[in-house]
PyMOL Python script that loads the backbone (N, CA, C, O; Angstrom):
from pymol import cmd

cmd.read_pdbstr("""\
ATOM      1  N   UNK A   1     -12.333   9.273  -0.543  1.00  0.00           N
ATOM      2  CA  UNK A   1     -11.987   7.943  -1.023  1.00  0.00           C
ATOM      3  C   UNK A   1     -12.717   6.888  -0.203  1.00  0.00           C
ATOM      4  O   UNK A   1     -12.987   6.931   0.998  1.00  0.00           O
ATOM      5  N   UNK A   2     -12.891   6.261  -0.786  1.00  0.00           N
ATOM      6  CA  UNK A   2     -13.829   4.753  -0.010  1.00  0.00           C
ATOM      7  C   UNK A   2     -14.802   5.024   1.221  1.00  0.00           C
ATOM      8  O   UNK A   2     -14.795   4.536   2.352  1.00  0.00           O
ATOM      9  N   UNK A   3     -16.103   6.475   0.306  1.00  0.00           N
ATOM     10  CA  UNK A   3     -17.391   6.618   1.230  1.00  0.00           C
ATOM     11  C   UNK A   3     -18.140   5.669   1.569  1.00  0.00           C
ATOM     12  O   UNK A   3     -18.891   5.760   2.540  1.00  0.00           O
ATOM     13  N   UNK A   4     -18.058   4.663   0.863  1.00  0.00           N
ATOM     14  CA  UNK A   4     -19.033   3.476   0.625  1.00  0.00           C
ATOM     15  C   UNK A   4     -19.863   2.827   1.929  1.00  0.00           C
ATOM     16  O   UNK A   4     -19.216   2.061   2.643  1.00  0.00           O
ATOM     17  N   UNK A   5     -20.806   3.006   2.164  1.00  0.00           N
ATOM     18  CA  UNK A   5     -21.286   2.592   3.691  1.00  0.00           C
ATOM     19  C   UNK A   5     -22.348   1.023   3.113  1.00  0.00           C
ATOM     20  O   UNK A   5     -23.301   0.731   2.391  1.00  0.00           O
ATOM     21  N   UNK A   6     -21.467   0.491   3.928  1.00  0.00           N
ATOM     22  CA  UNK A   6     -21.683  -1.115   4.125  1.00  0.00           C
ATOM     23  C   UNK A   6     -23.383  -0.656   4.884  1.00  0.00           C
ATOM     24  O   UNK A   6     -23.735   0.227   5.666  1.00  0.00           O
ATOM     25  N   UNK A   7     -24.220  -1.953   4.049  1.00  0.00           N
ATOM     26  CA  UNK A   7     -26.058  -2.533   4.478  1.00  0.00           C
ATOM     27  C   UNK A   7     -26.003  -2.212   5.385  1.00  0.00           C
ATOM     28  O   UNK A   7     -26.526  -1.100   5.467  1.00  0.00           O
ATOM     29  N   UNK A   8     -25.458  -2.710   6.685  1.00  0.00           N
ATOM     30  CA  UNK A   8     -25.570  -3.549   8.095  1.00  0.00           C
ATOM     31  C   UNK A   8     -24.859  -2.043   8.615  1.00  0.00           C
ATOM     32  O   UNK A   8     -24.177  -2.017   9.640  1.00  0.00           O
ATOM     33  N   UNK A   9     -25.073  -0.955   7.886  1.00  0.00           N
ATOM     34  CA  UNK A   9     -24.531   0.309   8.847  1.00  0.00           C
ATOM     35  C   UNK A   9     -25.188   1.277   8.065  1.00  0.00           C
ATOM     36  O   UNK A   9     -24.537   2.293   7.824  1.00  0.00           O
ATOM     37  N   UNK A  10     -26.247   1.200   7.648  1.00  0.00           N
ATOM     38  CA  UNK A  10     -27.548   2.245   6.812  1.00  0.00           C
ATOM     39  C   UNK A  10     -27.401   2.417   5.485  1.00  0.00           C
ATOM     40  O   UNK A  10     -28.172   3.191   4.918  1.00  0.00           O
ATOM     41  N   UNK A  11     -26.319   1.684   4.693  1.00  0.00           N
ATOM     42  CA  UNK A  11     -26.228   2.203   3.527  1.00  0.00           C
ATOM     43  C   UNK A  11     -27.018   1.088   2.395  1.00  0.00           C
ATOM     44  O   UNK A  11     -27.640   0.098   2.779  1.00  0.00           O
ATOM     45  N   UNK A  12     -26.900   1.358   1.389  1.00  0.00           N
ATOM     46  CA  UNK A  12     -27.763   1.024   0.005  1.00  0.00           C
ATOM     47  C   UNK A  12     -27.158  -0.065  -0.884  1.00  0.00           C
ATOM     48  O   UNK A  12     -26.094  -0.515  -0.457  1.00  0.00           O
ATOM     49  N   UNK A  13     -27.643  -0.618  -2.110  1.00  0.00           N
ATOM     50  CA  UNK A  13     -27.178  -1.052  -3.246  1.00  0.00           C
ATOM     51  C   UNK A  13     -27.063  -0.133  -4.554  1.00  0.00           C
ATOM     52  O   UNK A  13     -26.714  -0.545  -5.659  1.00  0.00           O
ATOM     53  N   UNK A  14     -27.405   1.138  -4.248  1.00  0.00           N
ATOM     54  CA  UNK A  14     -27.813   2.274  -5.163  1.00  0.00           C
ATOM     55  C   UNK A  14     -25.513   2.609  -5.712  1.00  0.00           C
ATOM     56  O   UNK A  14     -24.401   2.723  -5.197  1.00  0.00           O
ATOM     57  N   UNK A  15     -26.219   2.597  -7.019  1.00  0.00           N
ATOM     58  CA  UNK A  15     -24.225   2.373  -7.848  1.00  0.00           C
ATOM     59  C   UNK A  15     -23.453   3.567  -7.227  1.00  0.00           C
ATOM     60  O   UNK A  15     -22.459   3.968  -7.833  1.00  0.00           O
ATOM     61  N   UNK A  16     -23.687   3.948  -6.496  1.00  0.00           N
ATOM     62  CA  UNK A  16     -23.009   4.886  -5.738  1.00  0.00           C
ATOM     63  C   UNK A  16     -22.302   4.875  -4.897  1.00  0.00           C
ATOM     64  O   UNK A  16     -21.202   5.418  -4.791  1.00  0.00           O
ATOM     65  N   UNK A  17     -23.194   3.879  -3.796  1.00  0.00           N
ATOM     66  CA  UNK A  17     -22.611   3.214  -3.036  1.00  0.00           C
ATOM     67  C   UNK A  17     -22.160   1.601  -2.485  1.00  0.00           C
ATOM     68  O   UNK A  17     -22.057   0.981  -1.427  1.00  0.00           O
ATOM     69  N   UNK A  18     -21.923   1.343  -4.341  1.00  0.00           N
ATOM     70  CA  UNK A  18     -21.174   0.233  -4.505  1.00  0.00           C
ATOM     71  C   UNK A  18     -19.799   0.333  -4.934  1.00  0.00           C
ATOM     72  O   UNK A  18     -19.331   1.459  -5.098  1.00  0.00           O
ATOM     73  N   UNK A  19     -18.927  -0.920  -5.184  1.00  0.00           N
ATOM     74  CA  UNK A  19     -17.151  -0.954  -4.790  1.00  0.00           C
ATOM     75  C   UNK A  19     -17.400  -1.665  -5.582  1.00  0.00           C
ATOM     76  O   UNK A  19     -18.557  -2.086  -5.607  1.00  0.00           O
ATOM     77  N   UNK A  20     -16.272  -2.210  -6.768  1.00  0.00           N
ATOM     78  CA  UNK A  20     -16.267  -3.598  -7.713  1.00  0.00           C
ATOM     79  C   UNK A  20     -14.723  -4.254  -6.941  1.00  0.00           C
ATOM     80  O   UNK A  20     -13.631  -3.686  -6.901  1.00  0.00           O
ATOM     81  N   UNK A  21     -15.016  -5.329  -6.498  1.00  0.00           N
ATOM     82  CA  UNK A  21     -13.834  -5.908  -6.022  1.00  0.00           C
ATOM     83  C   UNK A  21     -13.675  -7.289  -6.893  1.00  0.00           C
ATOM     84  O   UNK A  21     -14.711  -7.777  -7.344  1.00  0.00           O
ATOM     85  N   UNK A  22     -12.837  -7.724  -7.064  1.00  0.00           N
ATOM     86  CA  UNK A  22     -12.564  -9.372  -7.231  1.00  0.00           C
ATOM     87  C   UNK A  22     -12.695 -10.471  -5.971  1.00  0.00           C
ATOM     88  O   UNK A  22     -12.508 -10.262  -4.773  1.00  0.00           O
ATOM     89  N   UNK A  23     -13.035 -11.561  -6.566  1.00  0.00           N
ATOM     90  CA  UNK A  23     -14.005 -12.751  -5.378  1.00  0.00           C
ATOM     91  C   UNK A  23     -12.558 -12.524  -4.632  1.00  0.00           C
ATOM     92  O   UNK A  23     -12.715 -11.630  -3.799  1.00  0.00           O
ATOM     93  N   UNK A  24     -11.801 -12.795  -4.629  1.00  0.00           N
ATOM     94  CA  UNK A  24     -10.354 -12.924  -3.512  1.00  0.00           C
ATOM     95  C   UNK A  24     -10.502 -11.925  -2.570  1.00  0.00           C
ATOM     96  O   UNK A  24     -10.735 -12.139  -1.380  1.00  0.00           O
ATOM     97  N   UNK A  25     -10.318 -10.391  -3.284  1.00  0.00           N
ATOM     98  CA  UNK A  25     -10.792  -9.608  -2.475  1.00  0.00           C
ATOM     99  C   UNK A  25     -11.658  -9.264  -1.342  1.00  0.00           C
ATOM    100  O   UNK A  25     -11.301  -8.735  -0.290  1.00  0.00           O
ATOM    101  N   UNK A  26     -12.986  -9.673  -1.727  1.00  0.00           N
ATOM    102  CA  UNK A  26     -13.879 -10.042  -1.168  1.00  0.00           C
ATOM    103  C   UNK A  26     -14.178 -10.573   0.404  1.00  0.00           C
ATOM    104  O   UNK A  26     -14.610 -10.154   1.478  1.00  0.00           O
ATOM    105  N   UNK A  27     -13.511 -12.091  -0.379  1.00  0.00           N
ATOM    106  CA  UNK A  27     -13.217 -12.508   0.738  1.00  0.00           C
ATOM    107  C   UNK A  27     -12.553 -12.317   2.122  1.00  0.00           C
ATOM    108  O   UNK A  27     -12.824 -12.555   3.298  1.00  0.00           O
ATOM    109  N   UNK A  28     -11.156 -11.556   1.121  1.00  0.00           N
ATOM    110  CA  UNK A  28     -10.676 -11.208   2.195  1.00  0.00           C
ATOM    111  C   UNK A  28     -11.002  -9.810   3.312  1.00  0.00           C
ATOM    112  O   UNK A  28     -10.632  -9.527   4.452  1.00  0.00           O
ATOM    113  N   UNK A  29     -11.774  -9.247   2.419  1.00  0.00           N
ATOM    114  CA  UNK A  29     -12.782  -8.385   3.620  1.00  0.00           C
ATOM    115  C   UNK A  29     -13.538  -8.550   4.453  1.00  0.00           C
ATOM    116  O   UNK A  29     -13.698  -7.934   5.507  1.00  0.00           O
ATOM    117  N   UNK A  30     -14.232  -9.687   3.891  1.00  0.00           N
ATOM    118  CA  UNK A  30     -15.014 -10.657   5.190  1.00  0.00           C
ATOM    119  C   UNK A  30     -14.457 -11.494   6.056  1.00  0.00           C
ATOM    120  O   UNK A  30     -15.002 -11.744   7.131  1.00  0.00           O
ATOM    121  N   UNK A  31     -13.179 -12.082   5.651  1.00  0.00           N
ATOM    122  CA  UNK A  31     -12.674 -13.320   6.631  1.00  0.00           C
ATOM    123  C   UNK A  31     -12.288 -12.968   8.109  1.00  0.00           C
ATOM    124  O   UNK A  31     -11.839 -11.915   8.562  1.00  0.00           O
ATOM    125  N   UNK A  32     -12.551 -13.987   8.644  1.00  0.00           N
ATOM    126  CA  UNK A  32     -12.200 -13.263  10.136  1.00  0.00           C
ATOM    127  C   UNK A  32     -11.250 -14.721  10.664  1.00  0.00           C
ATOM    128  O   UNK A  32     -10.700 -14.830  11.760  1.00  0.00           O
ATOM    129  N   UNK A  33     -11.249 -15.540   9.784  1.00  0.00           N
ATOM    130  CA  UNK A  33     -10.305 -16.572   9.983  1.00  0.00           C
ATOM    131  C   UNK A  33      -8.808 -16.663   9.873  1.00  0.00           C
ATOM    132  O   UNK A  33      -8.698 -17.118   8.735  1.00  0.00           O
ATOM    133  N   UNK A  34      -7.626 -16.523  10.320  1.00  0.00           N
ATOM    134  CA  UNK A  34      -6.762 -16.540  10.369  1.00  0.00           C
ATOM    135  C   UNK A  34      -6.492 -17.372   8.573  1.00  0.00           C
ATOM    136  O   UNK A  34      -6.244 -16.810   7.506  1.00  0.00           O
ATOM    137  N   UNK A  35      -6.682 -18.932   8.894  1.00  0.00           N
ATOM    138  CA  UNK A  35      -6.393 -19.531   8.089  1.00  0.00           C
ATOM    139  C   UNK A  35      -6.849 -19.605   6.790  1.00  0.00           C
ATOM    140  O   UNK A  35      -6.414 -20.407   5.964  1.00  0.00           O
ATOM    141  N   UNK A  36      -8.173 -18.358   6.477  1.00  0.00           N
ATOM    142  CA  UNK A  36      -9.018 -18.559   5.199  1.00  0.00           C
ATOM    143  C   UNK A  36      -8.015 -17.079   4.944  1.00  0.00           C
ATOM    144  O   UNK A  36      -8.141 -16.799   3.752  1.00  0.00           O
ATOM    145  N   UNK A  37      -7.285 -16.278   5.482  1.00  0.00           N
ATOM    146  CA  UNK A  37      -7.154 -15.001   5.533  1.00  0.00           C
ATOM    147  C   UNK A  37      -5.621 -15.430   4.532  1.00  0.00           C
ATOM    148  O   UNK A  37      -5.416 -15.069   3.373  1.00  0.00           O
ATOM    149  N   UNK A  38      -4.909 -16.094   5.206  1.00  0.00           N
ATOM    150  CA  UNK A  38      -3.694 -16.804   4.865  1.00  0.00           C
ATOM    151  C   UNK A  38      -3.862 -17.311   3.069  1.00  0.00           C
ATOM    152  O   UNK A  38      -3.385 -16.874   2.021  1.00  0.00           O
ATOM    153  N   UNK A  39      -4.457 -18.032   3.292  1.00  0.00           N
ATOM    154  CA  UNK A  39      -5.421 -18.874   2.031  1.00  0.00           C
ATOM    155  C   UNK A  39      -5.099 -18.017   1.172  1.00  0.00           C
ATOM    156  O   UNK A  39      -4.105 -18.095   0.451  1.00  0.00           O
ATOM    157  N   UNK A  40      -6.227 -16.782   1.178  1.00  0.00           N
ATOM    158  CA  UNK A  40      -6.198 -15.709   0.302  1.00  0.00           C
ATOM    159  C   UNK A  40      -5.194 -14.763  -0.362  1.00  0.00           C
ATOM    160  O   UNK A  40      -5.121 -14.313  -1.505  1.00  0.00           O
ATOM    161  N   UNK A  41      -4.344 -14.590   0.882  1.00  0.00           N
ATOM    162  CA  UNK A  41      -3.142 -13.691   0.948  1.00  0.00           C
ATOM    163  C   UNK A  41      -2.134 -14.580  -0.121  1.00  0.00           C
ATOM    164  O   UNK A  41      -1.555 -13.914  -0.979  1.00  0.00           O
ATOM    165  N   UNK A  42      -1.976 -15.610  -0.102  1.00  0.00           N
ATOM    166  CA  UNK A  42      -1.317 -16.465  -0.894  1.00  0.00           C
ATOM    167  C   UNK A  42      -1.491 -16.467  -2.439  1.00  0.00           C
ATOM    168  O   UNK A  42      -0.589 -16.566  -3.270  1.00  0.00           O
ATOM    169  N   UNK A  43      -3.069 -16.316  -2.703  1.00  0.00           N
ATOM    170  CA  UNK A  43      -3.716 -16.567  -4.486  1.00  0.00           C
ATOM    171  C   UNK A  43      -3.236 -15.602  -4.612  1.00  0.00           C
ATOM    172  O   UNK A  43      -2.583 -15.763  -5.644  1.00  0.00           O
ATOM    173  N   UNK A  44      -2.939 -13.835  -4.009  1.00  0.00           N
ATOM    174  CA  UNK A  44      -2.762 -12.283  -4.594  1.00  0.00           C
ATOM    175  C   UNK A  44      -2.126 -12.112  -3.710  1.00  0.00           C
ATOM    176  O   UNK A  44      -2.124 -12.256  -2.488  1.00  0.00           O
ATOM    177  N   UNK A  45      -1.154 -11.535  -5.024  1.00  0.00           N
ATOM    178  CA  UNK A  45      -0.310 -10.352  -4.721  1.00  0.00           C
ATOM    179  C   UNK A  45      -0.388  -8.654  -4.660  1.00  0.00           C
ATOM    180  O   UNK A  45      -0.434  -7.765  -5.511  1.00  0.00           O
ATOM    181  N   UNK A  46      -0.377  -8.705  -3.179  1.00  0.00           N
ATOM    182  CA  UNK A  46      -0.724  -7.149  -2.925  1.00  0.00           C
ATOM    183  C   UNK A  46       0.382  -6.747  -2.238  1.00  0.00           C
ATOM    184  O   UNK A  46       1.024  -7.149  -1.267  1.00  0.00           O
ATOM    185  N   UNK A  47       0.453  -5.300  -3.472  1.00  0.00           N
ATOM    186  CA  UNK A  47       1.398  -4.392  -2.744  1.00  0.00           C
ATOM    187  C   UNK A  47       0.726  -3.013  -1.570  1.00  0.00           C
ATOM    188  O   UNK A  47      -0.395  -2.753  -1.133  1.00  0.00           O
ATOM    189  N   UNK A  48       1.919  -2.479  -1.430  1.00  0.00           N
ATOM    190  CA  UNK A  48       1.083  -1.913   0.174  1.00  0.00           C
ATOM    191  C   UNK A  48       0.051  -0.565  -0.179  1.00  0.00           C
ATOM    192  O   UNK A  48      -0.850  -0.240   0.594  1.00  0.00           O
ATOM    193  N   UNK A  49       0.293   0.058  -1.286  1.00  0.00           N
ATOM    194  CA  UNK A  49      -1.294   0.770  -1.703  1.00  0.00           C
ATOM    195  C   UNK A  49      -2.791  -0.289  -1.426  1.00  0.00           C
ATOM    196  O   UNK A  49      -3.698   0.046  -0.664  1.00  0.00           O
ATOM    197  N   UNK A  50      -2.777  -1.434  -2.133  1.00  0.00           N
ATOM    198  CA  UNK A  50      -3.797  -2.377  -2.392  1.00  0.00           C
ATOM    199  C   UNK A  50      -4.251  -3.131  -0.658  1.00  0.00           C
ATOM    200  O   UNK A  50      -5.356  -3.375  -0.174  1.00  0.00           O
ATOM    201  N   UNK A  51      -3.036  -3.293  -0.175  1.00  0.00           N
ATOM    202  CA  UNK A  51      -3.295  -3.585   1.776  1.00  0.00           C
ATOM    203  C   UNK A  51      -3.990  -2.334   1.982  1.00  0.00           C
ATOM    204  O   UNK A  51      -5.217  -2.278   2.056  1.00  0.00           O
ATOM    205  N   UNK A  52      -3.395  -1.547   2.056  1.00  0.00           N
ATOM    206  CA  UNK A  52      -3.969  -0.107   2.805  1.00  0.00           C
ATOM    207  C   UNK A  52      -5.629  -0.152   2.235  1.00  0.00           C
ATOM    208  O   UNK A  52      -6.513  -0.242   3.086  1.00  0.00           O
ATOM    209  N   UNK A  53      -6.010  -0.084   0.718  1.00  0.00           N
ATOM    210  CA  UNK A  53      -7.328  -0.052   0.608  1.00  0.00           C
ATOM    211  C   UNK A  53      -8.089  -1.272   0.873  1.00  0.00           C
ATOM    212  O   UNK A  53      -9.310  -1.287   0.718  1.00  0.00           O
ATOM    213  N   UNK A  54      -7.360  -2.407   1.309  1.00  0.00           N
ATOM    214  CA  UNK A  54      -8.667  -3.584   2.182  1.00  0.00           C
ATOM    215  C   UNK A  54      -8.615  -3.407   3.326  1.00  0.00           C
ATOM    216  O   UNK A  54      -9.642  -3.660   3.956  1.00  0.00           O
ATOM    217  N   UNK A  55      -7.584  -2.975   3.970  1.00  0.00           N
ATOM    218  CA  UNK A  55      -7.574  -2.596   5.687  1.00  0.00           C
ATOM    219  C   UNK A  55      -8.814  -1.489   5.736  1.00  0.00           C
ATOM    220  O   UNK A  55      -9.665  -1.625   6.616  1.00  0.00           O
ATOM    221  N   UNK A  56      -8.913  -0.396   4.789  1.00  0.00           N
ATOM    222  CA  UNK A  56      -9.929   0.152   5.252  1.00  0.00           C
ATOM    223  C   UNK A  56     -11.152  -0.421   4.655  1.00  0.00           C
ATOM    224  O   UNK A  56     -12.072  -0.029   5.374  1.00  0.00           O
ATOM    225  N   UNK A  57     -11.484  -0.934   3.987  1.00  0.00           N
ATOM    226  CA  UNK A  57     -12.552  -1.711   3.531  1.00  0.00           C
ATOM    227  C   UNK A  57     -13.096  -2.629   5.005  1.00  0.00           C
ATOM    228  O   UNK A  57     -14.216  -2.655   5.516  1.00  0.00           O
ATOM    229  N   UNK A  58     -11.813  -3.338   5.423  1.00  0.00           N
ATOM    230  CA  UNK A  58     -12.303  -4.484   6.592  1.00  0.00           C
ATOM    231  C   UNK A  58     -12.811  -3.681   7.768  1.00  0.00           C
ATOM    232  O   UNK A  58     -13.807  -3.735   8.489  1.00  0.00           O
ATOM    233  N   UNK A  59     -11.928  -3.050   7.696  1.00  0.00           N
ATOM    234  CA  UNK A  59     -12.714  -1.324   8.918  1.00  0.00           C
ATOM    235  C   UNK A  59     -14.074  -1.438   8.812  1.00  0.00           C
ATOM    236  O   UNK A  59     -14.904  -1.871   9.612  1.00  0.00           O
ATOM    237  N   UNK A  60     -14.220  -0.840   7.351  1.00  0.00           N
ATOM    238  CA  UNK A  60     -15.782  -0.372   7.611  1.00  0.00           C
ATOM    239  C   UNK A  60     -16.779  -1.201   7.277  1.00  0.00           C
ATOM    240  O   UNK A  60     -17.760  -0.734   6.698  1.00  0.00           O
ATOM    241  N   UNK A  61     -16.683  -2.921   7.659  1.00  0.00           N
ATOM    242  CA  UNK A  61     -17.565  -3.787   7.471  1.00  0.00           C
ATOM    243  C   UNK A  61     -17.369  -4.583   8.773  1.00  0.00           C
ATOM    244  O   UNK A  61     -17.734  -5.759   8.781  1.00  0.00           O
ATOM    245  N   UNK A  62     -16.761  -3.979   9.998  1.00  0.00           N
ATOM    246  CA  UNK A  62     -16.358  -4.523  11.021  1.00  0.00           C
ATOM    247  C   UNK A  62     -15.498  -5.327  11.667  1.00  0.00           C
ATOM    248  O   UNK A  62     -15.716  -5.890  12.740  1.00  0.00           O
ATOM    249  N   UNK A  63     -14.214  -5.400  10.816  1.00  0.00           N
ATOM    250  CA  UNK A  63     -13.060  -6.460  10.939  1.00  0.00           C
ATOM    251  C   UNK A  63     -11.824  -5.776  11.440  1.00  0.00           C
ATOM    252  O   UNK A  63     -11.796  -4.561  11.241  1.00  0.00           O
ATOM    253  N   UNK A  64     -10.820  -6.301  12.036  1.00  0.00           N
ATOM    254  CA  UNK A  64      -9.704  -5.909  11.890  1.00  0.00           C
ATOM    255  C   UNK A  64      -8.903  -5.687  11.024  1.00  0.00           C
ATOM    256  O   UNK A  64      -9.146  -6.513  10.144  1.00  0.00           O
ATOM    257  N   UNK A  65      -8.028  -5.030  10.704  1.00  0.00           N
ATOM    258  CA  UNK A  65      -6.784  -5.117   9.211  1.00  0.00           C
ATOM    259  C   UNK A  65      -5.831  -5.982   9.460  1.00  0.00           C
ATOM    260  O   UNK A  65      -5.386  -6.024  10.607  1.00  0.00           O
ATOM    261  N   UNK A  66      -5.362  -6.766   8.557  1.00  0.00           N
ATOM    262  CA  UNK A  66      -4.672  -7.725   8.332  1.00  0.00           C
ATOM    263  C   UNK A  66      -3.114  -7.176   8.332  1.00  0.00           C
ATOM    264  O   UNK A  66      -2.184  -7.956   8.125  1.00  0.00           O
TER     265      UNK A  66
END
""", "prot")
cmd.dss("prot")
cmd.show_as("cartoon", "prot")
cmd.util.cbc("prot")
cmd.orient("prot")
């Protein structure tokens, strides 16, 4: 589940090793801001399957889990 290796750690754009997320999502894999993190958490509602798969998403693009 979620092989996907992020550019900036050897991996590709090849559809294989791409993820389809929504812009919220997104974001919130990249944010490293408390308050843009908040922001986000607010527009979606995630239950704790959907946390668990951005915590590891933020993992493997270099972030902490929320």
């Amino acid at each position: 589940m979620l092989s996907q290796i992020p550019l900036h750690l050897g991996g590709n754009d090849e559809y294989n090793n791409l993820i389809w997320v929504d812009k919220s999502i997104h974001k919130l894999i990249h944010a490293t801001e408390n308050n843009t993190i908040k922001k986000y958490l607010n527009v979606i509602n995630l239950d704790s399957k959907a946390y668990k798969k951005l915590n590891l998403l933020r993992v493997k693009v270099g972030n902490k889990p929320i």
